[in-house]
C-alpha positions in Angstrom: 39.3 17.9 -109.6 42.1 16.8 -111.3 42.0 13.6 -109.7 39.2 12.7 -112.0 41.9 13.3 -115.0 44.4 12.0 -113.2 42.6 8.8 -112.7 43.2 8.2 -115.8 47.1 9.1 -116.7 50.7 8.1 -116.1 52.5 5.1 -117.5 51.2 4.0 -120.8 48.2 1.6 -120.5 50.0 -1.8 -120.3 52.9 -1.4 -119.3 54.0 -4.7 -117.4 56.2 -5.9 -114.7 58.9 -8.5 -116.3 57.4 -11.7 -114.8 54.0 -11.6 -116.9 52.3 -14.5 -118.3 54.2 -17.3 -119.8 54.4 -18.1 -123.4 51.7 -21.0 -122.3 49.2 -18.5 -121.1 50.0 -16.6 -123.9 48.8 -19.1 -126.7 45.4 -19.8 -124.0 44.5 -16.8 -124.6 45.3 -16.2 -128.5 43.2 -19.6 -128.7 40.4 -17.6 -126.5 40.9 -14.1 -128.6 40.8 -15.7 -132.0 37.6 -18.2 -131.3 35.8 -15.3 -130.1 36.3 -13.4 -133.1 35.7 -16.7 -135.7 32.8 -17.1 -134.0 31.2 -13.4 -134.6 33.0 -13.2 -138.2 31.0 -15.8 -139.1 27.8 -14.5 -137.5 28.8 -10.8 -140.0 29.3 -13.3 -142.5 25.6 -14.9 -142.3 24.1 -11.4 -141.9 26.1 -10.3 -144.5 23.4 -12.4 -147.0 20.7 -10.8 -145.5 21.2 -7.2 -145.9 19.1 -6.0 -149.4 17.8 -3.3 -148.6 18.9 0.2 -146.5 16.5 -1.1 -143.5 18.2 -3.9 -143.8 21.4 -2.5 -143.2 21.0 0.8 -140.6 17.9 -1.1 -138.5 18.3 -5.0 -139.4 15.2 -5.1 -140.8 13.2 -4.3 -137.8 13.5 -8.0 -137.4 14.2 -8.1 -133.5 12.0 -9.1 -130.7 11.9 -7.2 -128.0 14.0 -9.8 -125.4 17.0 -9.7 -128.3 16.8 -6.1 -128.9 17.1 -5.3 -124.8 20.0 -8.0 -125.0 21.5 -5.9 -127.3 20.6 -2.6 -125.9 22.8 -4.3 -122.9 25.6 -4.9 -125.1 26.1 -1.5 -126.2 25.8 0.2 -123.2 28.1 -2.0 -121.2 31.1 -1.0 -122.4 34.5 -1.4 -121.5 33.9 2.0 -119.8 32.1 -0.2 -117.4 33.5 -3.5 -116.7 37.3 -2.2 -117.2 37.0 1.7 -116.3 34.5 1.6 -113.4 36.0 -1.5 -111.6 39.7 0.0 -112.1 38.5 3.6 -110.5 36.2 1.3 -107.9 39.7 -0.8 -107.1 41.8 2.8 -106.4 39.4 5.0 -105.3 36.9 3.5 -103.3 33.4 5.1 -103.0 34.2 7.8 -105.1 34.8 5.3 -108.4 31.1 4.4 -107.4 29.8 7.7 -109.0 30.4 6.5 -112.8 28.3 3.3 -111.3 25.8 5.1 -110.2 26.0 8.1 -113.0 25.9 5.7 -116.1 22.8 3.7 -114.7 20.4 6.7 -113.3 21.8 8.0 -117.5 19.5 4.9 -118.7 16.2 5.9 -117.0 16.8 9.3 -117.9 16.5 8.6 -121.6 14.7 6.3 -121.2 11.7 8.1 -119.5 12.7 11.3 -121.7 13.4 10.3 -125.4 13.8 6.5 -126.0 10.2 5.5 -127.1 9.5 9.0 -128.9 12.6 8.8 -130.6 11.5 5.1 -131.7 7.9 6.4 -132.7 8.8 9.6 -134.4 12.4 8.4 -136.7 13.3 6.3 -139.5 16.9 5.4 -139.1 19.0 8.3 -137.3 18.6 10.5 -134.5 18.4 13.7 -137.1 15.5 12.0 -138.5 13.4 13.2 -135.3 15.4 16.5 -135.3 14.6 17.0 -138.9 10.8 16.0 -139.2 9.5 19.5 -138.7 12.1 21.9 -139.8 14.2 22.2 -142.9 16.0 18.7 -143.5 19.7 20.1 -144.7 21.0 22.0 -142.4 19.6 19.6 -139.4 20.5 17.2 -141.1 24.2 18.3 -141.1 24.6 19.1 -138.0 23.4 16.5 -136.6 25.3 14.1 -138.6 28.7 16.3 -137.2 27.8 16.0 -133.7 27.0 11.9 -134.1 30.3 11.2 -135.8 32.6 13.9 -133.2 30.4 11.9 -130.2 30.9 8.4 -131.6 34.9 9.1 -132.3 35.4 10.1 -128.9 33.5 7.0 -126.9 35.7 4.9 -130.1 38.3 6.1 -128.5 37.8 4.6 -124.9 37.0 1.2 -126.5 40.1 0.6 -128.2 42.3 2.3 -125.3 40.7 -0.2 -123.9 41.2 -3.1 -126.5 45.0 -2.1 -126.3 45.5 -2.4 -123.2 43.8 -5.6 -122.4 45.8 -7.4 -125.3 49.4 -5.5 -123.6 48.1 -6.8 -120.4 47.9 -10.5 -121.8 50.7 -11.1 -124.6 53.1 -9.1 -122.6 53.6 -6.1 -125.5 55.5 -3.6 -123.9 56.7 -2.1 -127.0 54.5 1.3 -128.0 54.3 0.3 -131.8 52.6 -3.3 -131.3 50.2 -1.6 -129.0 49.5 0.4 -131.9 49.1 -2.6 -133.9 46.7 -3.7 -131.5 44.3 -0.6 -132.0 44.9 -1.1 -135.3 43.6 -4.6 -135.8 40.4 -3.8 -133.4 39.8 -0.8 -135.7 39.7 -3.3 -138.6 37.7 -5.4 -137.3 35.3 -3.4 -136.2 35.2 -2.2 -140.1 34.6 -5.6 -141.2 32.0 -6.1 -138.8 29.5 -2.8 -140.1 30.9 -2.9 -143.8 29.4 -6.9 -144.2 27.1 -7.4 -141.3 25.4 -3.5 -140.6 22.8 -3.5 -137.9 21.6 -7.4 -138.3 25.6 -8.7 -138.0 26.3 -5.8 -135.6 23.5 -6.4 -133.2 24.2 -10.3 -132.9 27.3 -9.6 -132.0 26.0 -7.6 -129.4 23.9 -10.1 -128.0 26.5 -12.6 -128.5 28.8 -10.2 -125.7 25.8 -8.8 -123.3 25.6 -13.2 -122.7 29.8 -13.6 -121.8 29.5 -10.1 -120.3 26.8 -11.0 -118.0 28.1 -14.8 -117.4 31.7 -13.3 -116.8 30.6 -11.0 -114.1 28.2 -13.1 -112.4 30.9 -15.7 -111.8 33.7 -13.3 -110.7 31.0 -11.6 -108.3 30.0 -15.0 -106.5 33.4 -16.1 -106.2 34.5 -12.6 -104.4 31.5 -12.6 -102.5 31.9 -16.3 -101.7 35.7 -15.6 -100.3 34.1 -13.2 -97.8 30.5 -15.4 -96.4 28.6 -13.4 -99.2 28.8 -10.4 -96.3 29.0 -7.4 -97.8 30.5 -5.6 -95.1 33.3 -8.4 -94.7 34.1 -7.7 -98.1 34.1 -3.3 -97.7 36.0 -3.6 -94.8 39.2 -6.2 -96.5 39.0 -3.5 -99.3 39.8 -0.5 -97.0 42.1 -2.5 -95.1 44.2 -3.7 -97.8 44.1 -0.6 -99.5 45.8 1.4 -96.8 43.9 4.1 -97.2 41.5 5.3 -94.5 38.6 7.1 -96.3 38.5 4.7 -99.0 34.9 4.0 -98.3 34.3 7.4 -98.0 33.3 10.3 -100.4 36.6 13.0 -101.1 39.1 10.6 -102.0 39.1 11.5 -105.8 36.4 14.1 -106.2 35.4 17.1 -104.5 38.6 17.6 -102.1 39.5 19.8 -99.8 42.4 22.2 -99.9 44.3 24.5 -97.9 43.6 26.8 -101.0 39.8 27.9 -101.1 39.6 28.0 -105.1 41.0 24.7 -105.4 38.5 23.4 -103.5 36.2 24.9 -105.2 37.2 24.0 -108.6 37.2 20.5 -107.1 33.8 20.1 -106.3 32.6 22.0 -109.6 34.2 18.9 -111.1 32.8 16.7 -109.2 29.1 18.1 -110.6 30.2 18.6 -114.0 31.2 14.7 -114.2 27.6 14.3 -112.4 26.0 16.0 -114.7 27.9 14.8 -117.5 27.4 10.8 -117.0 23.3 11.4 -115.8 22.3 13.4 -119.1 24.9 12.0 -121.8 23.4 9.0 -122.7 19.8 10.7 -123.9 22.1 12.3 -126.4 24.5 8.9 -127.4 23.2 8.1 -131.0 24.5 4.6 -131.1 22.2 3.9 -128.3 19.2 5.7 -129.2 19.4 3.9 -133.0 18.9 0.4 -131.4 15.1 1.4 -131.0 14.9 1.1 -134.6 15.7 -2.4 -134.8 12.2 -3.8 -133.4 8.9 -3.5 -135.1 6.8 -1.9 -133.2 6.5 0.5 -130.5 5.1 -2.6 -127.8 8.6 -4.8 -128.9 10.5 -1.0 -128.2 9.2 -0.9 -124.4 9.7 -4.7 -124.0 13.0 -4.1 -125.0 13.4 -1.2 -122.9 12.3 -3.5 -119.6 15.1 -6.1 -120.2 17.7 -3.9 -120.8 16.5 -1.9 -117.6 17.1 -5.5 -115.9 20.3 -6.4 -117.3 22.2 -3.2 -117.1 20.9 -2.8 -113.6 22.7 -5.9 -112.5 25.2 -5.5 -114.3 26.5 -2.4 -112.3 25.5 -3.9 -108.9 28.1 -6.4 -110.2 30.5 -3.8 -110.9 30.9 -2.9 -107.5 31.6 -6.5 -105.7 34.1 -6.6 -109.0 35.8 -3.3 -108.2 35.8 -3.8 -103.9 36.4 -7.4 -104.5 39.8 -6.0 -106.6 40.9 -3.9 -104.0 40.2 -6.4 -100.8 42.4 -9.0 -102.9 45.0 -7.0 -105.2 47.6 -4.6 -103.6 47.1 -1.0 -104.9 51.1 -1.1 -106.1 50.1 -4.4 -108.5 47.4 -2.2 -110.0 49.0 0.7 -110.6 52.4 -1.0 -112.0 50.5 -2.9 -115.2 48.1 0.4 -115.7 48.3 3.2 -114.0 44.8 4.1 -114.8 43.4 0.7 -113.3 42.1 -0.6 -116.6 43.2 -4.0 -115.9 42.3 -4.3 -112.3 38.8 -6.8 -113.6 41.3 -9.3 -115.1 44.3 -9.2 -112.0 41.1 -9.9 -109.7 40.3 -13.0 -112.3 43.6 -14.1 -112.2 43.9 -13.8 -108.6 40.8 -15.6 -107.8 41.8 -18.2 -110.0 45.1 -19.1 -108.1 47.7 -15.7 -108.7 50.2 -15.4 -111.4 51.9 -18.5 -112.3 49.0 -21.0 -112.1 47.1 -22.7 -114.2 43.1 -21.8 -113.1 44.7 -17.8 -112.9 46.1 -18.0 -116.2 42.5 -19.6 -117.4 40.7 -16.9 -115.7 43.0 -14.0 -116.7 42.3 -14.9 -120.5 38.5 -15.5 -119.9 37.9 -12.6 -118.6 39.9 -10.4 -120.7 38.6 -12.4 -123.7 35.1 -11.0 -122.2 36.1 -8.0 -122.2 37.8 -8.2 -125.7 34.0 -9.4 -126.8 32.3 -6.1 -125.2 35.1 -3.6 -127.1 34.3 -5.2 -130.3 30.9 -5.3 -129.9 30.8 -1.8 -128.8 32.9 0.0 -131.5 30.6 -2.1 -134.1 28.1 -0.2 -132.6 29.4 3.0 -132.9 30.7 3.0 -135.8 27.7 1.9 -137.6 26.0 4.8 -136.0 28.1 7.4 -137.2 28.2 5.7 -140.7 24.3 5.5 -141.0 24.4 9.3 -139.9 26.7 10.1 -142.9 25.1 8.2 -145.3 21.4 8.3 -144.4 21.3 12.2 -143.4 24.6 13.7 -145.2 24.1 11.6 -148.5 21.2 10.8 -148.9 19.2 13.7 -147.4 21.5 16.6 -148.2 24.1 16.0 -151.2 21.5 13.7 -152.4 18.4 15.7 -151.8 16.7 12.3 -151.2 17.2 11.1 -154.6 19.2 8.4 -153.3 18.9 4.9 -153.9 18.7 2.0 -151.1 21.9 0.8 -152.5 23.4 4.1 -153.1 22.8 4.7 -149.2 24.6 1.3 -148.1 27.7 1.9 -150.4 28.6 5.3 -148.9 28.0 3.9 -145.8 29.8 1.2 -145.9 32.8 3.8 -147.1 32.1 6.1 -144.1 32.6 3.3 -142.0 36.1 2.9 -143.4 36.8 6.4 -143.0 35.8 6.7 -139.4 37.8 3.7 -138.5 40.6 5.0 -139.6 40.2 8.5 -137.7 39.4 6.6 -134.6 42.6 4.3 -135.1 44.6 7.4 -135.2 43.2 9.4 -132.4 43.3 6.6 -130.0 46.7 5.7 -130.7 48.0 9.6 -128.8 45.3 8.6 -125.9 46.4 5.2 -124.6 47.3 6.6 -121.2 43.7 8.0 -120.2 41.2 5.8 -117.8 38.2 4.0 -120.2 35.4 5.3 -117.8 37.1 9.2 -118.0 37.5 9.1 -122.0 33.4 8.0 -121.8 32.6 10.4 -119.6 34.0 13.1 -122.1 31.8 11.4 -125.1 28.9 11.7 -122.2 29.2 15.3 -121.9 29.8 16.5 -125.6 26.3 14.3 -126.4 24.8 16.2 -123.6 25.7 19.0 -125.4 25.4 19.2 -128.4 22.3 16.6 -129.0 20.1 16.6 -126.2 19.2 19.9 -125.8 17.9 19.8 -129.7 16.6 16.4 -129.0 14.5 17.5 -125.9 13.4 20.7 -127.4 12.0 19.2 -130.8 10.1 16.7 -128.6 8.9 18.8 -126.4 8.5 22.7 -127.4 6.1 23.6 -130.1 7.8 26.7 -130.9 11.4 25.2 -131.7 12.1 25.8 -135.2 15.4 25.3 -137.8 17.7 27.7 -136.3 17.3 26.6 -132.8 18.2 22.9 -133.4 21.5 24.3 -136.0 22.4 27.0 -133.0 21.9 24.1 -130.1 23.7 21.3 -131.9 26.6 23.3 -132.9 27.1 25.7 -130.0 26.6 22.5 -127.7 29.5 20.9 -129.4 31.7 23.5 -130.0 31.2 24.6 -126.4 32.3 21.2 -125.3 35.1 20.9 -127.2 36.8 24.5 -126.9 36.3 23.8 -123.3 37.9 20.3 -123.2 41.1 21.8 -125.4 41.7 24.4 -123.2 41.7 22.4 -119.7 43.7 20.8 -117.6 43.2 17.0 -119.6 45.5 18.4 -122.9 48.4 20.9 -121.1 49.6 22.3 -118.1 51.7 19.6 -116.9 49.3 18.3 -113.9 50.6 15.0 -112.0 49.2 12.0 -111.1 48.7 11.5 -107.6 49.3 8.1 -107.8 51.9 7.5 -109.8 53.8 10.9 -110.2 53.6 11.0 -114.2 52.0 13.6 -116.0 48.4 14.0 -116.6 47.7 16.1 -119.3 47.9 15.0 -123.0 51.2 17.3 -123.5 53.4 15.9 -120.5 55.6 18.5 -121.3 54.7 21.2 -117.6 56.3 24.1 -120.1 53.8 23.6 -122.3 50.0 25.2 -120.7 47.6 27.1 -122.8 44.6 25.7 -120.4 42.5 28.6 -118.9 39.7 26.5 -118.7 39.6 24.5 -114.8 37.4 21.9 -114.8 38.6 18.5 -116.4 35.1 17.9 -117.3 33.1 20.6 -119.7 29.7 19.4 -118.7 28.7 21.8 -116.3 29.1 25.0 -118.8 28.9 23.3 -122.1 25.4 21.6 -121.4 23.7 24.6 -120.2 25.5 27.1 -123.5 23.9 24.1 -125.3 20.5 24.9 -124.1 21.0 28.3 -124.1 22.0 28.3 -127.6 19.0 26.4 -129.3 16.6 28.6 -127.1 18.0 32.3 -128.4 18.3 30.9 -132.4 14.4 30.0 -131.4 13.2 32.8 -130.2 15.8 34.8 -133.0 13.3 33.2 -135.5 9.9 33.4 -137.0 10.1 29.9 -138.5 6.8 28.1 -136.6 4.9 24.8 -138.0 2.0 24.2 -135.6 0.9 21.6 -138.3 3.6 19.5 -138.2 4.3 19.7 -134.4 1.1 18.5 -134.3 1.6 15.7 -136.5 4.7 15.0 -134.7 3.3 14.7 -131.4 0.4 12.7 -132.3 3.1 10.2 -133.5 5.5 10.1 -131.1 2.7 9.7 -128.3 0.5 6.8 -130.5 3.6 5.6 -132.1 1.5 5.3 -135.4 4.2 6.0 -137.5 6.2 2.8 -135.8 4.3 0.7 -137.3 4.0 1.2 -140.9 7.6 2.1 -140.6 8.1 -1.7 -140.9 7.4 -1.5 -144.5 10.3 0.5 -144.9 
């Protein structure tokens, strides 16, 4: 399955042909970039005088009804994993770029029949809070303040791949240093975004983008739709043709293919239910998503929530696929690949070509709408995640383990508020090295290391009386150092593997001499989440640690979600 990985490699993300947009389109869509972002600075800035107190700042004062909390809920989960990744994969690939579709959505229900509205009932703040509530708070604490900020740096990193690209795509940067710049200056304003508007500025902007998201899509999925009678099978059947490839609407394109050599095959379709198993479980585990239950005041605002998120996302990836079928009836697969060989910028060719083609006016419009859209939902997103990982270091690192819960409100907000600096920074220099790699395949990694290292300990503490200290330390940390031992040593960082597609290299050293992988699958899901499991059940059962009291205080909450509401107090 190095297709999957391969998906995602070969000629740096944004990379453009010599005839792309004129210096007129160019200034269109600085105009469209920079009122976006006036726009949401000024929404951190007005947040920004509402954040006294650390509630204030890590849930937005539990202020949200339930229709602007599920708005935002859509916000952060439609990332630019899905409308750039998923529509790019859809565009080459066919029906098999229809599994991260299908994968991310089926990911919602799972958490949120499993953990979303426990989670809600039983925490504060932070995911470790739930971990934490019936075992002792400093070493759960830590780990699970490790695993949230190694998770949140890795889906960082699709988001601003993303960012760089887009912005390459439309100012015509071919240079590698001012697509650094470009991460760059998303990773600062994502700073500026948590440091003055935490959760309150953060989750308006979220709102803000789930509304252009949605609008953006809905118009790009009539107008395809329109071009072909709104006939579905008029528009599958321009998409294989134009593709020119035969079982393009067929499964074994990209994952699970056959071979004349019997372990490549096999490895193939272990890949294919690694990544499977990856996107269907990881987002139980994503901490930035399970924190935006926090935000609403009581457990009846959580599930309303919950309902119009359901509703959003839902259409949202039905859209995805018109989006991505719609790019490969209209685009030629060469066009494509030639701007990004990953296909992160087949959503905004398709807006540019439904708008007239390269060189009109309405294309040039639509190009920087849409990618102006998309702009919105990175921003958005890496707000999101960064506050996350910054409420996780100051809330349950601080304040709960250097601190011993002798912290002050204000103490809490400075440090995070620093951490949010720090992480930025880390994120601006790992994503720089990682330009080349597909959006939806750099999520799909994040997916699996959450499904690692946090829902095992997550589902356990909810659900098993007996789990104890050592078996949420043991399943965090074997989880995510399963995860990543395996990712290091497979085929995504050496060995030299090719792109199908483009003939460059698709491993993160390019260089084929260099190959220390031992490890086959491109995705670690299918080992690491199991050892993750495995791990949190033998430090259990290694343990006489047992609190029936406080299970049963715990579950009495989590169920009655008594603990929600005087939480509003907080």
């Amino acid at each position: 399955m190095n297709a999957l990985l391969t998906a995602g490699t070969g000629v740096p993300a944004g990379t453009l042909a010599a005839d792309e947009p004129a210096s007129g389109h160019q200034t269109l869509t600085i105009v469209l970039f920079a009122a976006f972002v006036a726009i949401t600075l000024g929404v951190t800035v007005w947040a920004s005088r509402h954040n006294r107190t650390a509630a204030d700042f890590y849930a937005g004062g539990r202020s949200f009804t339930g229709f602007q909390n599920g708005l935002a809920i859509g916000g952060d989960y439609m990332s630019a994993a899905s409308f750039l990744g998923i529509a790019g994969l859809i565009a080459l690939y066919g029906y098999d770029g229809f599994l991260y579709s299908i994968g991310f959505l089926v990911a919602w229900l799972v958490a949120l029949l499993l953990v979303a509205e426990l989670m809600r009932n039983t925490g504060k703040y932070t995911m470790a809070d739930v971990l934490s509530f019936r075992m002792r708070q400093r070493p759960v604490r830590t780990a699970a303040s490790i695993s949230t900020v190694v998770v949140s740096i890795f889906y960082l990193l699709a988001q601003m791949v993303g960012a760089g690209t887009l912005v390459a795509l439309l100012l015509g940067i071919t240079s590698p240093g001012a697509k650094n710049l470009v991460i760059a200056g998303v990773g600062v304003l994502m700073v500026v975004y948590v440091v003055f508007g935490g959760m309150k500025g953060t989750t308006w902007v979220q709102i803000i983008k789930a509304v252009l998201l949605i609008v953006g899509a809905a118009v790009m999925t009539f107008w395809v739709l329109g071009k072909y009678g709104f006939n579905l099978s008029s528009l599958l059947g321009a998409a294989r043709d134009n593709s020119g490839k035969p079982g393009f609407l067929e499964p074994g394109l990209n994952y699970g293919k056959e071979s004349a050599s019997a372990w490549t095959t096999l490895v193939s379709k272990l890949d294919f239910i690694s990544l499977g198993l990856a996107l269907v479980l990881g987002t139980a585990g994503l901490p930035h998503i399970l924190i935006r239950f926090y935000t609403v005041p009581n457990a009846k605002a959580a599930r309303r929530s919950v309902n119009w998120a359901i509703g959003l996302i839902g259409v949202f990836y039905l859209m995805t696929l018109v989006i991505g079928f719609g790019a490969a009836a209209l685009l030629k697969q060469q066009d494509i690949v030639s701007r990004n060989a990953a296909g992160n910028t087949a959503a905004p060719q398709l807006a540019e070509a439904l708008g007239g083609g390269p060189g009109t006016g309405l294309g040039a419009f639509m190009l920087a709408v849409i990618a102006a859209v998309a702009f919105a939902t990175i921003l958005a997103v890496v707000a999101g995640l960064t506050l996350a990982s910054s409420s996780s270091l100051a809330h349950d690192l601080y304040a709960n383990v250097i601190r011993r819960g002798r912290a002050t409100d204000a103490e809490e907000v400075r440090v995070g508020r620093i951490s949010a600096v720090v992480i930025g920074a880390v994120s601006i220099a790992l994503a720089i090295p990682a330009q080349s790699l597909n959006v939806a395949f750099l999520v799909a990694l994040a997916f699996a290391i959450a499904a690692s290292a946090n829902l095992p300990s997550i589902l356990l503490s909810l659900f098993w009386r007996r789990f104890n200290t050592r078996g949420a330390t043991w399943g965090i940390y074997g989880g995510l150092l399963s995860a990543l031992v395996l990712l290091v040593f497979s085929p995504n960082v050496s060995g030299g593997a090719v792109n199908a597609t483009t003939g460059k290299a698709a491993s993160l050293f390019t260089d084929p001499s260099i190959d220390f992988h031992w490890f086959p699958l491109t995705n670690p899901g299918l080992v690491s989440i199991p050892l993750g499991f495995l791990f949190a059940v033998l430090g259990t059962l290694t343990s006489r640690e047992r609190d029936d009291a406080k299970w049963a205080e715990m579950e009495v909450r989590s169920l009655t979600g008594a603990h929600a509401e005087r939480a509003v107090g907080h």
